[in-house]
C-alpha positions in Angstrom: 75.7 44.3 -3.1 77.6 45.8 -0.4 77.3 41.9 1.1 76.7 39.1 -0.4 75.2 37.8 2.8 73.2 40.8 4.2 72.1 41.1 0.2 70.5 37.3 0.0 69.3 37.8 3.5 67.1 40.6 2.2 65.9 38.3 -0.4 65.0 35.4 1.3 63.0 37.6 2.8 60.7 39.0 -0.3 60.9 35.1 -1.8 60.1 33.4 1.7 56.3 32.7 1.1 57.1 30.9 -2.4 59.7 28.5 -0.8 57.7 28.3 1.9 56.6 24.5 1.3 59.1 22.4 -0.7 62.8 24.3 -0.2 63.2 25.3 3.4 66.5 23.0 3.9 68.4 24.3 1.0 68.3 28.1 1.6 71.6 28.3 3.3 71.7 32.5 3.5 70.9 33.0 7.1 74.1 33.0 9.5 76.0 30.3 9.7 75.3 30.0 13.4 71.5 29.2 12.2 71.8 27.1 9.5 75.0 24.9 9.2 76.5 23.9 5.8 77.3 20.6 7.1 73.5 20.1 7.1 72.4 21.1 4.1 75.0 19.3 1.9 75.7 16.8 4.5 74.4 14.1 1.2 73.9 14.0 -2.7 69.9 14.9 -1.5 70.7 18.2 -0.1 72.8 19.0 -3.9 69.7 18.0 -5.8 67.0 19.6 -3.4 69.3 22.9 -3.6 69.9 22.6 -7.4 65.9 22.4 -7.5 65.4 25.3 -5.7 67.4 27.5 -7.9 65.3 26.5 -11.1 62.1 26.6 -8.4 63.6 31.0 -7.7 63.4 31.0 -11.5 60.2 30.3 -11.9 58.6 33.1 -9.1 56.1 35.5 -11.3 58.1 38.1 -10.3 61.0 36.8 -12.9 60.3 34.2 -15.6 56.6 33.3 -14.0 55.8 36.5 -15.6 57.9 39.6 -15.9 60.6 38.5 -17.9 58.7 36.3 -20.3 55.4 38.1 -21.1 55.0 40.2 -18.5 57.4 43.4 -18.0 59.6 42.4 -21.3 56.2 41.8 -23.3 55.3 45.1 -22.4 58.5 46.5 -23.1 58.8 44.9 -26.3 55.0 46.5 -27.5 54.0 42.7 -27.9 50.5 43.7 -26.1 47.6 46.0 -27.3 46.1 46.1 -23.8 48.2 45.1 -20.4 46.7 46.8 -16.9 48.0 50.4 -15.6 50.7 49.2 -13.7 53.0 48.9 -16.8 51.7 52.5 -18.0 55.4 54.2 -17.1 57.0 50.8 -18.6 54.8 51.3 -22.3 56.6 54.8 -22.1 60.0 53.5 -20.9 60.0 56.5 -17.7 61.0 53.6 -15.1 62.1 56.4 -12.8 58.6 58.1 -12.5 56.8 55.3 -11.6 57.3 53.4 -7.8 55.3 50.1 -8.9 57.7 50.1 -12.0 60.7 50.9 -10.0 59.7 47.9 -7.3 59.3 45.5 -9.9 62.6 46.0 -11.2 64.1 45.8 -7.9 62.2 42.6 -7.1 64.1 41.0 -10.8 67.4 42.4 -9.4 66.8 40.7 -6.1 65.3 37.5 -7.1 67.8 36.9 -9.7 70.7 37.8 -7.6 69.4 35.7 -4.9 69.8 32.8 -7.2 72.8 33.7 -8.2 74.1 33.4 -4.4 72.5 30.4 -3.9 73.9 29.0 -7.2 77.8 30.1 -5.7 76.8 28.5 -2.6 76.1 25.1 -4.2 79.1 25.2 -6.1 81.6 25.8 -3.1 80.2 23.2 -1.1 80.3 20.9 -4.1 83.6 21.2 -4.4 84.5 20.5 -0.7 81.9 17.6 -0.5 82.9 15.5 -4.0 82.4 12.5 -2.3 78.8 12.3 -1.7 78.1 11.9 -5.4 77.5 8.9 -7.2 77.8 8.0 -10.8 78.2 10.9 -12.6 76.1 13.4 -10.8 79.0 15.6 -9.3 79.7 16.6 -13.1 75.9 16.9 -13.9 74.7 18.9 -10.9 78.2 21.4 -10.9 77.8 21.7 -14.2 73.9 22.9 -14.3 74.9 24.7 -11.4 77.4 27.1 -13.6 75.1 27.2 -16.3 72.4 27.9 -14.2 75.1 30.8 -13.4 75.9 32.3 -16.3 72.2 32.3 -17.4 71.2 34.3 -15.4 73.6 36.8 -15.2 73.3 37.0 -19.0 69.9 37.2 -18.8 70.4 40.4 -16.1 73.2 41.5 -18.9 70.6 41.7 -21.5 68.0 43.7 -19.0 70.4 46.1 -17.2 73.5 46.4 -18.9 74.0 48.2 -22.6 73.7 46.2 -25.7 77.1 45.0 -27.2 75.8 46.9 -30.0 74.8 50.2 -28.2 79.0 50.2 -26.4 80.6 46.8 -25.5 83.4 49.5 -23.1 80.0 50.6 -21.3 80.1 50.4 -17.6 77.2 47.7 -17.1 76.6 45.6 -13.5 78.7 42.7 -11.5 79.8 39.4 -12.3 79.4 37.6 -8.5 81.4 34.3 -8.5 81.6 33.7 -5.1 79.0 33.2 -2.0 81.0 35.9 0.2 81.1 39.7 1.5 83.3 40.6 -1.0 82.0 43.5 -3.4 82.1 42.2 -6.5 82.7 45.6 -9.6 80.5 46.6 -12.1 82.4 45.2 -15.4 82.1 46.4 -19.0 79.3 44.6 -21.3 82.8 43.1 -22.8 84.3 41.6 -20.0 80.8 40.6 -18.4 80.1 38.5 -21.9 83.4 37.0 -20.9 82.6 35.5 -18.1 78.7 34.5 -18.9 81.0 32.8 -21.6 83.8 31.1 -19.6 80.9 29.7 -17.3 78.8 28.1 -19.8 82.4 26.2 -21.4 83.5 25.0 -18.0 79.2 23.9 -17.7 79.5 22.4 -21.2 82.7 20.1 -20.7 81.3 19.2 -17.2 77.8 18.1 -19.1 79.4 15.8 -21.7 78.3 13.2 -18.8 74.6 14.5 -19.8 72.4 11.6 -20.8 71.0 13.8 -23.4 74.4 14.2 -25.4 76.0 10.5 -24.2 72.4 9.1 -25.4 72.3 6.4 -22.2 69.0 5.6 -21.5 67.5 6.5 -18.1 64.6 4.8 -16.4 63.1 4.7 -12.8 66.5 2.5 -11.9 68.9 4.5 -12.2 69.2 6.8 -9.2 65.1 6.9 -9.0 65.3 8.5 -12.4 67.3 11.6 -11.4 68.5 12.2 -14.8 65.4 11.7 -16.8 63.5 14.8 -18.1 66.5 16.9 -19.0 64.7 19.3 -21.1 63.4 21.4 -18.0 67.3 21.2 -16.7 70.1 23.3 -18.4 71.4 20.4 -19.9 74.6 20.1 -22.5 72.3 21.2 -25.2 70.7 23.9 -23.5 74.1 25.4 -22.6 75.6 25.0 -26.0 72.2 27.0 -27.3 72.8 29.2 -24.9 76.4 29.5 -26.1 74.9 30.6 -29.5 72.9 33.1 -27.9 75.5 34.9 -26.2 78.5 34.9 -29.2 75.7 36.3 -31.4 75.1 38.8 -28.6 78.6 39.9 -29.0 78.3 39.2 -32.6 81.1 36.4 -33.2 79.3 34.6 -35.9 81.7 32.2 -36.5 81.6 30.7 -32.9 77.2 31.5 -32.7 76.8 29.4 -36.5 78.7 26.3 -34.6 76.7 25.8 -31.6 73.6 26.4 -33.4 74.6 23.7 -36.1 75.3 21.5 -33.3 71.9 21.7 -31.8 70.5 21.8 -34.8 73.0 18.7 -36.0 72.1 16.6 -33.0 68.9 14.9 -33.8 67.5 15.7 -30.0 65.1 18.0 -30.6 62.0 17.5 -33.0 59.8 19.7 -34.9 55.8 19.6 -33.2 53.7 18.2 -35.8 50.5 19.5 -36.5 48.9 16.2 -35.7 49.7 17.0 -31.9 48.8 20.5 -31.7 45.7 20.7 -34.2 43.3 19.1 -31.0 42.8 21.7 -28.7 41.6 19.3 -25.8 44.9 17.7 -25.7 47.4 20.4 -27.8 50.6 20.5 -27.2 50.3 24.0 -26.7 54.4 25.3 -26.0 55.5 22.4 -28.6 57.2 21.0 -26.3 59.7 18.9 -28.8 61.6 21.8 -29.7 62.1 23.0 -25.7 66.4 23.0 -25.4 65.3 24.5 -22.1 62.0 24.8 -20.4 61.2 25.5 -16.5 58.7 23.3 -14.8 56.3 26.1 -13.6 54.0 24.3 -11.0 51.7 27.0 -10.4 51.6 27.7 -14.6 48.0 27.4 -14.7 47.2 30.0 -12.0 49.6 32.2 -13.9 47.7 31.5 -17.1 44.7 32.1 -15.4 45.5 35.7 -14.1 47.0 36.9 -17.2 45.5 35.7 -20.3 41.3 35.2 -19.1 39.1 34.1 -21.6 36.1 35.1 -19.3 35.0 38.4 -20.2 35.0 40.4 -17.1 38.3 39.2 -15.7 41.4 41.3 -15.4 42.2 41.7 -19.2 45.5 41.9 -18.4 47.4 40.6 -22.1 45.2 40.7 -24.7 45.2 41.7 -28.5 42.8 42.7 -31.0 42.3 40.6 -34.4 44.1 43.0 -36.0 46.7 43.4 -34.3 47.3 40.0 -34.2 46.4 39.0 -37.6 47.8 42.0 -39.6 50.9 43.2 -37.4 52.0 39.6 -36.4 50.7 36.8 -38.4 50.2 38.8 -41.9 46.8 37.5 -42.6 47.9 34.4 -42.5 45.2 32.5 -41.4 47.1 29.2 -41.8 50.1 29.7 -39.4 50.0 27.3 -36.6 50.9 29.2 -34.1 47.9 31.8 -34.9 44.9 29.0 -35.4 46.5 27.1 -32.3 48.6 29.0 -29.6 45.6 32.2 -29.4 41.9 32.2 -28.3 39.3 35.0 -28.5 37.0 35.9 -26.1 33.4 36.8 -26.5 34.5 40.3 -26.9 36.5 39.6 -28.8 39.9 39.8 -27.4 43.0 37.7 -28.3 44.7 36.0 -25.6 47.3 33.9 -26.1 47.6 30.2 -25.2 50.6 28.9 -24.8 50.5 28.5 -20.9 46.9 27.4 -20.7 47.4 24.2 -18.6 44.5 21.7 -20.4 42.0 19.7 -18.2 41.5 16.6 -20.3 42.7 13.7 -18.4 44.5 12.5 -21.9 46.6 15.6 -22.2 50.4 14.1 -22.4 52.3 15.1 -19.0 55.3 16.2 -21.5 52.9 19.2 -21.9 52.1 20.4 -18.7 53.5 23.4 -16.6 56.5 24.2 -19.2 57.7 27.5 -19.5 60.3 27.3 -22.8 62.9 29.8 -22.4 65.3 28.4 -25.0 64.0 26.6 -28.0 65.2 25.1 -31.7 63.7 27.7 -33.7 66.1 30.2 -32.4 68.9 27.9 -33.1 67.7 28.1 -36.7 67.0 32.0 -36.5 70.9 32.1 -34.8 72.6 30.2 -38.1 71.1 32.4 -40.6 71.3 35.3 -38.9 75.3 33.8 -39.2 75.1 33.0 -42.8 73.0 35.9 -44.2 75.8 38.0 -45.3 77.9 34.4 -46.3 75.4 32.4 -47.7 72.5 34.1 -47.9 70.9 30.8 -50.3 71.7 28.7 -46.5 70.1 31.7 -44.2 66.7 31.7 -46.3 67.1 27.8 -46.7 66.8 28.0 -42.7 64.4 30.5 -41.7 62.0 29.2 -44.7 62.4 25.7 -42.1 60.9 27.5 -39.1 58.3 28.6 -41.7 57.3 25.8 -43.1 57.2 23.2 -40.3 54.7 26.3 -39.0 52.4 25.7 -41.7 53.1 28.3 -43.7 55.5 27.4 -46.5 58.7 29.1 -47.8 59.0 33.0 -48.1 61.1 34.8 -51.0 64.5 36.1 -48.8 67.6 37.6 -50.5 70.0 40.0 -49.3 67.5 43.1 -49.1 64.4 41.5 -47.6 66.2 39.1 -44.6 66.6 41.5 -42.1 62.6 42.3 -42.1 61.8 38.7 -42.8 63.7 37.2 -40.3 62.6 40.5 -37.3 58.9 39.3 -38.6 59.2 35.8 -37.9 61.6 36.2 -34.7 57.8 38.4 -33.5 55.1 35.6 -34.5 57.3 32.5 -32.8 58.8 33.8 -29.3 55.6 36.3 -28.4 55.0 35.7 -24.9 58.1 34.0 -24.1 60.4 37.5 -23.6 62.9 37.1 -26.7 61.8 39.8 -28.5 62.5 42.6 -26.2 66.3 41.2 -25.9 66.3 40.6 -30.2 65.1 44.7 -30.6 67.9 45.7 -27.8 70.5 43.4 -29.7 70.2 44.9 -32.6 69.9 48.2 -30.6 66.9 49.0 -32.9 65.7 53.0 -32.7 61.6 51.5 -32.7 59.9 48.8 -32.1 57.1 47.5 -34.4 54.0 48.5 -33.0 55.6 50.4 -30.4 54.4 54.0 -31.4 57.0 56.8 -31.5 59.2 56.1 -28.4 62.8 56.2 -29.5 63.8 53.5 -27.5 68.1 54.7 -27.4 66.9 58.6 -26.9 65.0 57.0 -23.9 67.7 54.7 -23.3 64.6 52.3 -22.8 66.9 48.9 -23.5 68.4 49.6 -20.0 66.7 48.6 -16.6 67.7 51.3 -13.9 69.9 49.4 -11.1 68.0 49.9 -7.6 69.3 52.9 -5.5 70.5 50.3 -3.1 73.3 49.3 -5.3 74.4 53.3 -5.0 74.0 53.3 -1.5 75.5 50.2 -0.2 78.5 49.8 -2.5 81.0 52.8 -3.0 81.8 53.5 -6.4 78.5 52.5 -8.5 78.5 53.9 -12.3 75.1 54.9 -13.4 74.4 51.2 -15.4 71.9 53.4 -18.0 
């Protein structure tokens, strides 16, 4: 990122076609002789149509509309038995031998880069235009735009950078804070953790004006409903989940087992009962109670459609076998909602899995449609006993046998000994298909991944995406990131 303005030039370019229709006005990366700032943020509707557009970059297939839920991290994470020969170099982990591999890492560094820069450009102007808010959207919108911030560069952390585990001193990639031409360094895994944390905070005290933690109620009224639907918005819960996420990165369990008991404490989020999922015309397929966090994936069912046919003769692209599925994931458990509900098998039978179906029946709620969960409760329950398990280890089987049971499968026997394999087995059967698993195996900078085969993923160093060779060329300096 020699500069931060040629760099987001460059990918406007690759994301143009996607942002075609709905965001042309808030894409302030050309020259400032072409496009003025004064125009974009001239009101509170050029904030919100800009803050949109970040989530709307989020959700390209190219990042978490495919590759960095099920598509490059499921392959990565040996979640598939069968995904098409474009991921054959990523199965082995030889990124470098591979040019499609290589360009769709590039396009993940671009694209989430890009919204990075569009996410520093919303917060300077915010700053310098405070007046144009009303109510309390200034502290709303600044504070998703941070969060929206340190997500993602967390999220580019855990694909580029080296595991805290693996060498918190390791040279990983930079922490941009400002929409400018300065060259932002490559920081350690420590210090980058720092400053994914210091954003989420400063997001976090800005987001105690959330409806979702100050409980007022929302309807059409109130700014035409603005703040309703906060689940598919990083909103104060999703950014103290997120906080839990990244302390147990960094493993400071003290700090991790309080913002999971928060979320867990809060009484916002509700376990799916079966009575909503068990109808498959109208299932709520992503159980979308427990979503902290969820983008609103528009195009979801042409995504779904593409990568998990149930038509034989389509592109096969994610599929399992039964026995796979059943054995290796579900442990012939026939009852476990999320095998009799979230999967479907072909006439050949094939497994493909169903979360991101989008349903045709006209009854099917619209809570359900187009969600892409990237944080939800479960994993706030996986976090604290994860916490407790060498504390209270009564308290950590107490809340992994919760995930369990409200899955339909009742309580486990877990002591010291058998956690570690219960709790990798049930972190595999609930986040398939959603890209957690690949970042839970590099955490815990495991040497194989279940049903991986043989590939020693640290000999490989497979946990670490190559940075492109524009990085090397453009800005002086660059430490090899693997």
């Amino acid at each position: 990122m020699k500069r931060q303005h040629n760099f987001v030039h460059i990918a406007l370019i690759v994301f143009i076609s996607f942002f075609a229709v709905s965001c042309k006005k808030w894409l302030d990366v050309q020259p400032k002789d072409q496009v003025k700032d004064t125009e974009i943020f001239a009101d509170e509707t050029g904030f919100k149509e800009a803050l949109s557009g970040i989530y709307s970059t989020l959700t390209y297939p190219r990042l978490y509309g495919r590759e960095i839920t099920f598509g490059l991290t499921g392959v990565l994470a040996a979640e598939w038995d069968y995904s098409y020969s474009g991921y054959n170099a990523d199965k082995r982990y030889e990124y470098a031998t591979s040019s499609i591999s290589l360009t769709r890492i590039d396009s993940i560094w671009n694209g989430m880069y890009f919204a990075i820069a569009n996410a520093n450009k919303l917060l300077e102007a915010a700053d310098k235009n405070k007046a144009v808010f009303k109510g309390d959207n200034y502290n709303i919108i600044k504070g998703e735009a941070l969060a929206l911030r340190g997500f993602i560069h967390f999220d580019l952390l855990r694909l580029f950078g080296a595991s805290f585990a693996e060498n918190p001193d390791k040279i990983a990639i930079p922490y941009v804070t400002e929409y400018s031409s300065k060259v932002f360094p490559q920081l350690t895994v420590r210090a980058f953790i720092a400053g994914v944390a210091a954003d989420l905070e400063a997001a976090r005290e800005l987001l105690k004006s959330d409806p979702i933690f100050t409980g007022k109620v929302i309807s059409t009224a109130n700014d035409n409903g603005y703040l309703i639907n906060r689940q598919v918005h990083l909103n104060y819960y999703a950014v103290t989940g997120l906080l839990a996420r990244v302390h147990l990165y960094q493993k400071s369990y003290n700090k991790a087992l309080a913002y999971a008991q928060e979320v867990i404490n809060s009484g916002r989020f509700n376990w799916v009962a079966q009575s909503a999922i068990y109808d498959k015309a109208v299932s709520d397929l992503t159980f979308s109670p427990e979503h902290l966090f969820a983008l609103n994936v528009v195009n979801l069912s042409t995504i779904a459609d593409l990568n998990f046919p149930l038509k034989d003769g389509g592109s096969d692209i994610f599929n399992l076998t039964q026995s796979t599925l059943l054995n290796n994931y579900y442990e012939g458990n026939t009852a476990d909602y999320r095998y009799l509900y979230q999967f479907e098998v072909s006439q050949s039978g094939l497994y493909y899995l169903q979360k991101y179906r989008q349903l045709t029946s006209t009854s099917w709620p619209e809570v359900c449609k187009n969600k892409m969960p990237l944080i939800r409760l479960s994993e706030m329950y996986f976090i604290a006993a994860e916490c407790l398990k060498t504390t209270d280890i009564i308290q950590a089987a107490n809340l992994v046998n919760t995930v369990r049971t409200h899955r339909g499968i009742g309580a486990a026997v877990i002591n010291a000994s058998t956690f570690d394999d219960v709790l990798t087995s049930e972190f595999r059967k609930e986040f398939i298909g959603e890209g957690q698993l690949f970042f839970y195996h590099k955490r815990l900078n495991h040497t194989f991944i279940p049903n991986g085969g043989n590939f020693n993923l640290i000999a490989l160093k497979g946990y670490k995406l190559p940075m492109p060779q524009s990085e090397y060329q453009n800005a002086s300096g660059r430490v090899d990131n693997q």
